[in-house]
Structure formats: C-alpha cells, structure tokens
C-alpha positions as MATLAB code, in Angstrom:
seq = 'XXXXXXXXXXXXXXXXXXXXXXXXXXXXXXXXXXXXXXXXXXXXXXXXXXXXXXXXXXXXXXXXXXXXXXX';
ca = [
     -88.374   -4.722 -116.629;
     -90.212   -6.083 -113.909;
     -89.502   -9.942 -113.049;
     -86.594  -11.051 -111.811;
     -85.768  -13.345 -114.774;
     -85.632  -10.353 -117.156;
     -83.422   -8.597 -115.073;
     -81.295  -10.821 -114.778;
     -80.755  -11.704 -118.150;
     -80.747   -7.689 -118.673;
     -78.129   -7.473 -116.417;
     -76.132  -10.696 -118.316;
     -76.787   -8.352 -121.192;
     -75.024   -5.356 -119.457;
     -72.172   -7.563 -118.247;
     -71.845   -9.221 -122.207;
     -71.895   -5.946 -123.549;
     -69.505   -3.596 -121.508;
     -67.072   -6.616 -121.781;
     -67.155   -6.523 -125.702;
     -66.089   -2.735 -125.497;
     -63.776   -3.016 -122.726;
     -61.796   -6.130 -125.001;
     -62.139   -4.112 -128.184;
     -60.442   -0.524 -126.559;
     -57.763   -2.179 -125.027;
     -57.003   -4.223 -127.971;
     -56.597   -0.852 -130.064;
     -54.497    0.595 -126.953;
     -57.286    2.943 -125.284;
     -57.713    2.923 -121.883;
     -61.099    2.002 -121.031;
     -62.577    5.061 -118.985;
     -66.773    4.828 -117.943;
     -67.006    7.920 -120.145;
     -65.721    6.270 -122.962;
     -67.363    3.445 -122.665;
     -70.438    5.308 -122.619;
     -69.604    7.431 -125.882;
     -68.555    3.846 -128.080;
     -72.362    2.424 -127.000;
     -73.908    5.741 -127.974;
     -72.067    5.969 -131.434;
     -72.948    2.074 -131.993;
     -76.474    2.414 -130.513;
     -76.881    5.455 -133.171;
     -75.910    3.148 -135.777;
     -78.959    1.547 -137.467;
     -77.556   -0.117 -139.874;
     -76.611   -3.074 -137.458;
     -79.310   -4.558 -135.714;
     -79.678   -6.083 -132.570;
     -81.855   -7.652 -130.295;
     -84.018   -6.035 -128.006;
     -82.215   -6.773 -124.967;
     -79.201   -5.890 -126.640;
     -80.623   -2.265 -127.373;
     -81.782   -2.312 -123.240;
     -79.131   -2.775 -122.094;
     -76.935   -0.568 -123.997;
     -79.311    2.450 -122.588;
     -78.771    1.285 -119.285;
     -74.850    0.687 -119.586;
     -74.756    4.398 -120.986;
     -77.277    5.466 -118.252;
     -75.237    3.828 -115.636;
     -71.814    5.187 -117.032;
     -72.592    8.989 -118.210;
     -74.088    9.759 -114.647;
     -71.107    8.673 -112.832;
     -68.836   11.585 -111.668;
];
C-alpha cells in the first residue's frame, strides 16, 4: 500500500476480519484451521452480492494470501 498509515489500518483490517471468521466457526463448532479460514474468505470474497469496502476486499486477499501459503 505504501505509507505506513494504510498499512496499518490494512493490517486492523486483517486483524477485524480473521476475528469475524474465527468467532463465527467456533460458534457453529468448527475448529478454526488457517486453511479454513482461507477457504470461508474465498467463498465470501466470491460472493458479489455483498459489498464491502475496499479495504475490506484488501485485506481479505492478503488474509487468504497469508493463510493458503502456510504449510
């Protein structure tokens, strides 16, 4: 992104967003494995119907980015 400011709040983003999906899995019982997190923010990130702010879309891509290339 560039300046500091912006990645910061990217990374606030990040933070914000794998929280939501980590809350939401264990609330329905699923253990919350990087690999799964990353397949819930593709499926939701592939759904167009909802829309979300461009940071929100950023740092979905780099949550699944950061999570799929972990082994």
């Amino acid at each position: 992104m560039g300046s500091k400011a912006k990645d910061e709040e990217l990374y606030q983003e990040m933070c914000r967003v794998v929280g939501k999906v980590v809350l939401e899995m264990r609330d329905l019982g699923q253990e919350p494995k990087h690999i799964v997190i990353a397949g819930v923010l593709r499926t939701s990130l592939a759904n167009k119907k909802i829309k979300r702010t461009e940071i929100t879309e950023d740092a979905m891509r780099a949550v699944i980015d950061a999570l799929a290339f972990q082994h």
